[in-house]
C-alpha positions in Angstrom: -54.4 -31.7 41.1 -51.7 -33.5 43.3 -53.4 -32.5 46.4 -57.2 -33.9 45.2 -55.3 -37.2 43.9 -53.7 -37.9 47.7 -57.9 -36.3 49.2 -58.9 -39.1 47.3 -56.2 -41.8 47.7 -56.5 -41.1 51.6 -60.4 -40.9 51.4 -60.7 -44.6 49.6 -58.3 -45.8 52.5 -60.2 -44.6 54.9 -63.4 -46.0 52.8 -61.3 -49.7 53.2 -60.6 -49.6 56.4 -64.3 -48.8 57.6 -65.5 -51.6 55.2 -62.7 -53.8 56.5 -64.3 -53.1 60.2 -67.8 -53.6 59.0 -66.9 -57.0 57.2 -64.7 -58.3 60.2 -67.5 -57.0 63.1 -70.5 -57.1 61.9 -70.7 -59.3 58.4 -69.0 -62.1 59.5 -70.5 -64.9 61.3 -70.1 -65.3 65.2 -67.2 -69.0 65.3 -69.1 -71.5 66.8 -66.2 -72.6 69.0 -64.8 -68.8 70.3 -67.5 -66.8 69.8 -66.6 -63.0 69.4 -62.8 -63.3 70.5 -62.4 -64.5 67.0 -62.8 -61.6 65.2 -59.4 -60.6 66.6 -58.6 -63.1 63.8 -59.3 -60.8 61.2 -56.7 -57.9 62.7 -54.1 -60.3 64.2 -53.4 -62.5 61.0 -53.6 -60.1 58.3 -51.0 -57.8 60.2 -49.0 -61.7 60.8 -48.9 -61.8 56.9 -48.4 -58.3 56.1 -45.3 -57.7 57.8 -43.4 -60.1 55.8 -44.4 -57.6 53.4 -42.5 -54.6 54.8 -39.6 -56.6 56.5 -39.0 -57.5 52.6 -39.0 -54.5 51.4 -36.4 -53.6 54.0 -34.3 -56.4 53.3 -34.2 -56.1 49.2 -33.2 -51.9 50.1 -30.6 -53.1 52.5 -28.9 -55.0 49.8 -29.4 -52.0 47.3 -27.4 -50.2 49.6 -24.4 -52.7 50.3 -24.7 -52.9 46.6 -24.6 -49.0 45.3 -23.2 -47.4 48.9 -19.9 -47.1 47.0 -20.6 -46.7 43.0 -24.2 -44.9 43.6 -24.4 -42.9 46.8 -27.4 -41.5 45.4 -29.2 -44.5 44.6 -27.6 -45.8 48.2 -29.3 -42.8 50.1 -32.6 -43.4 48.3 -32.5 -47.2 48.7 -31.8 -46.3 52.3 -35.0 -45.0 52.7 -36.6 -47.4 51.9 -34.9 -49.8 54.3 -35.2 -48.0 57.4 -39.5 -47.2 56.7 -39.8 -50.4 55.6 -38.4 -51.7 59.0 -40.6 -49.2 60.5 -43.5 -50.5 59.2 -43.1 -53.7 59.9 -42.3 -53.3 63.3 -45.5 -51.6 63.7 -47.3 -54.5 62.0 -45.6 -57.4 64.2 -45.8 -55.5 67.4 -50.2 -55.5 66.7 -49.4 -59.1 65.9 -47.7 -59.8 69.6 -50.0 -57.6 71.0 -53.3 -59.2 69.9 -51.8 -62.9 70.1 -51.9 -63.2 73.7 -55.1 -61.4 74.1 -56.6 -63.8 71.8 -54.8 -66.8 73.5 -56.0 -66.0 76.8 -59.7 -66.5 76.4 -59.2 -69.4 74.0 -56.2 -71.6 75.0 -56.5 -70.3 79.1 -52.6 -69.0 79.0 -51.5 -65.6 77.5 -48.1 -66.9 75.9 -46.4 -70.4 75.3 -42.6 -70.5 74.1 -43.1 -72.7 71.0 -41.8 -72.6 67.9 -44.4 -69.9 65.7 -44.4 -68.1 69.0 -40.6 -67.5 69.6 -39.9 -66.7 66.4 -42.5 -63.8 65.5 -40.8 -62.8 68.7 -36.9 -63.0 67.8 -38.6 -61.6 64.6 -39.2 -58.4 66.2 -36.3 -58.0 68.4 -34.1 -58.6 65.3 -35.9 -55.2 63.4 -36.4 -53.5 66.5 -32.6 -53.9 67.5 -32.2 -52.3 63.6 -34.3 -49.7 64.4 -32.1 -49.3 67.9 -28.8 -50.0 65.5 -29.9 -46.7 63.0 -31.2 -44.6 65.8 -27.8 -44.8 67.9 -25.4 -45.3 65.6 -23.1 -43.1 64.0 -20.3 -43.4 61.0 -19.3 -45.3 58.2 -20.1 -48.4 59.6 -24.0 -48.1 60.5 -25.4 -49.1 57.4 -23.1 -52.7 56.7 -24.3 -53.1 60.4 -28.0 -52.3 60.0 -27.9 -54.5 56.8 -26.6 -57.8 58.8 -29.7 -57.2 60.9 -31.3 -57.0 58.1 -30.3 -60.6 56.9 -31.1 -62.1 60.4 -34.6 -60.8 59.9 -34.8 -62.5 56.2 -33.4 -66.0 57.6 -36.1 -65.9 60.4 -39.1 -64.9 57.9 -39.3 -68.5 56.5 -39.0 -70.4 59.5 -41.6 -68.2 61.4 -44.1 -68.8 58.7 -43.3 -72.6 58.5 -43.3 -72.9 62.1 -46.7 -74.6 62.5 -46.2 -76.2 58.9 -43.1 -77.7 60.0 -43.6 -78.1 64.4 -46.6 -79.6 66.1 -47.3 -76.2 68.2 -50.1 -74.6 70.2 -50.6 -72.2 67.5 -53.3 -72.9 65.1 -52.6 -74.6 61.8 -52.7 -72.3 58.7 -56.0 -71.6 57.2 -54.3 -70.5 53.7 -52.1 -73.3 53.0 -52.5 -75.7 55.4 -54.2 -79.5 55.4 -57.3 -80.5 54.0 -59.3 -79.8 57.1 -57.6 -76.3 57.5 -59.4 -72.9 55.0 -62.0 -70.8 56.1 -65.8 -70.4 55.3 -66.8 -68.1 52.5 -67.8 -65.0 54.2 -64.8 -65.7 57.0 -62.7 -65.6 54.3 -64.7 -62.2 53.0 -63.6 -60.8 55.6 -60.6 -61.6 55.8 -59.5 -60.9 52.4 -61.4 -57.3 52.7 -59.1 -56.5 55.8 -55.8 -57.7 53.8 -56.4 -55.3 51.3 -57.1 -52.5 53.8 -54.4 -53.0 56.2 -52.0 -53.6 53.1 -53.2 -49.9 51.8 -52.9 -48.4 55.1 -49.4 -50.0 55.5 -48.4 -48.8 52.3 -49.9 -45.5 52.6 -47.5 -45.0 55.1 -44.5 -46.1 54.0 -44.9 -44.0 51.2 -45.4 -40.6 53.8 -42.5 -42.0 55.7 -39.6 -42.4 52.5 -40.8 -39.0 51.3 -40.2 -37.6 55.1 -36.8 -39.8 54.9 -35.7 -38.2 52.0 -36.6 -34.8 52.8 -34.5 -35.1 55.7 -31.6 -36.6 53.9 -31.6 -33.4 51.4 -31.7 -31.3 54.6 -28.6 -33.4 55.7 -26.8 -32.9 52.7 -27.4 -29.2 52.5 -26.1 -29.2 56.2 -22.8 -31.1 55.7 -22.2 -29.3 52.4 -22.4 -25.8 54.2 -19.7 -27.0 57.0 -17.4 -28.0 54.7 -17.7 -24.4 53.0 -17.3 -23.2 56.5 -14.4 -24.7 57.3 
C-alpha cells in the first residue's frame, strides 16, 4: 500500500511538472516585447519565490536545534535534518535562479549581470547557504551546528531585503508582478502559467526534501549505531 501511495504521489508530480511545461511553453502567449526568452519567466521566478520557501524551513530547524540540542537530542537530530535538506534544497532552487537570470538578461537588457541591489543579494543569498552547506560538510565537533545555525540567521536577515530589493531600490531588475504598482500583474493566462508552475516546482521541491530528511535520518540512526558500538568497544 505504502509503495502504490509514493507510484502515485510521484506519478501526479510528474503529471504537474509536464502540465507546468505545457502551460509555460506552449499555452501561454508569446510577450509582445521579448518574445520567447520570456518564458524563462515562468522557471526563473517561481524557483526566485520558492526558495524562500526552503531557506525557511532551514532557518525555523536551525533554531529547533539551538533550542532542544541540549534538553532533546532527539528532537535536535531530527530538527537537524530538516535544516541541513532544507538548505539543500534551496540552494538548488537559487542556483536555477542565478543561472537563468543572466541568460534571460542577456537577450533582453544586452548585459549578462549588473551588481545592483536584487542582484547582489540573491547572490550573497547563496554564498551565505552554500558556505552552510561548506560549514556541515567540513566541520567536525561540538561546535558545528551553533555555527551552521549563525549562517543560518545571516540567510534569514538577507531574505527580506532580497525580496524588497526592487520594492525598496530603483534597480535594473524588473518590478514585481505580484505585489508591485498599479501598472505591474500579469495577464490571465501569463499568470496561468505561472501559478501552474508554482505548484509544480513547489511539489517537486517538496518531494525532495522529503527523500532527502528520510535519507538524513537513516544516516543518523546508522551514526548512532556506529558510535554506540565503539564505545562498547572500548
Amino acid at each position: 500500500m505504502k509503495k502504490l501511495i509514493l507510484t502515485l504521489v510521484a506519478f501526479g508530480i510528474l503529471a504537474l511538472m509536464g502540465w507546468g511545461f505545457y502551460q509555460a511553453i506552449y499555452a501561454a502567449p508569446t510577450e509582445a516585447t521579448m518574445g520567447d526568452v520570456q518564458r524563462i519567466f515562468y522557471y526563473h521566478a517561481p524557483h526566485g519565490m520558492l526558495c524562500y520557501l526552503f531557506f525557511s524551513i532551514n532557518f525555523v530547524a536551525s533554531v529547533l536545534v539551538i533550542v532542544w540540542r541540549r534538553t532533546n537530542p532527539a528532537r535536535a537530530l531530527a530538527a537537524d535534518a530538516w535544516a541541513l535538506s532544507g538548505a539543500e534544497v534551496g540552494v538548488v532552487f537559487s542556483s536555477v535562479v542565478l543561472v537563468t537570470g543572466p541568460i534571460w538578461a542577456r537577450p533582453v537588457w544586452g548585459i549578462w549581470w549588473t551588481w545592483d541591489e536584487r542582484l547582489t543579494s540573491t547572490l550573497v543569498l547563496w554564498l551565505i547557504y552554500v558556505s552552510y552547506l561548506l560549514v556541515r560538510r567540513f566541520s567536525t565537533g561540538s561546535g558545528m551546528q551553533p555555527t551552521a545555525a549563525v549562517l543560518s540567521v545571516f540567510g534569514a536577515l538577507d531574505m527580506p531585503i532580497n525580496y524588497l530589493a526592487n520594492r525598496i531600490w530603483r534597480t535594473q531588475h524588473p518590478a514585481p508582478v505580484i505585489g508591485g504598482d498599479a501598472d505591474s500583474g500579469m495577464a490571465p493566462p501569463i499568470a496561468k502559467a505561472f501559478v501552474w508552475n508554482i505548484v509544480a516546482w513547489a511539489a517537486w521541491g517538496l518531494a525532495v526534501l522529503a527523500i532527502r530528511v528520510y535519507i538524513e535520518r537513516r544516516q543518523q540512526t546508522i551514526d548512532g549505531a556506529e558510535a554506540e558500538a565503539a564505545l562498547a568497544a572500548d
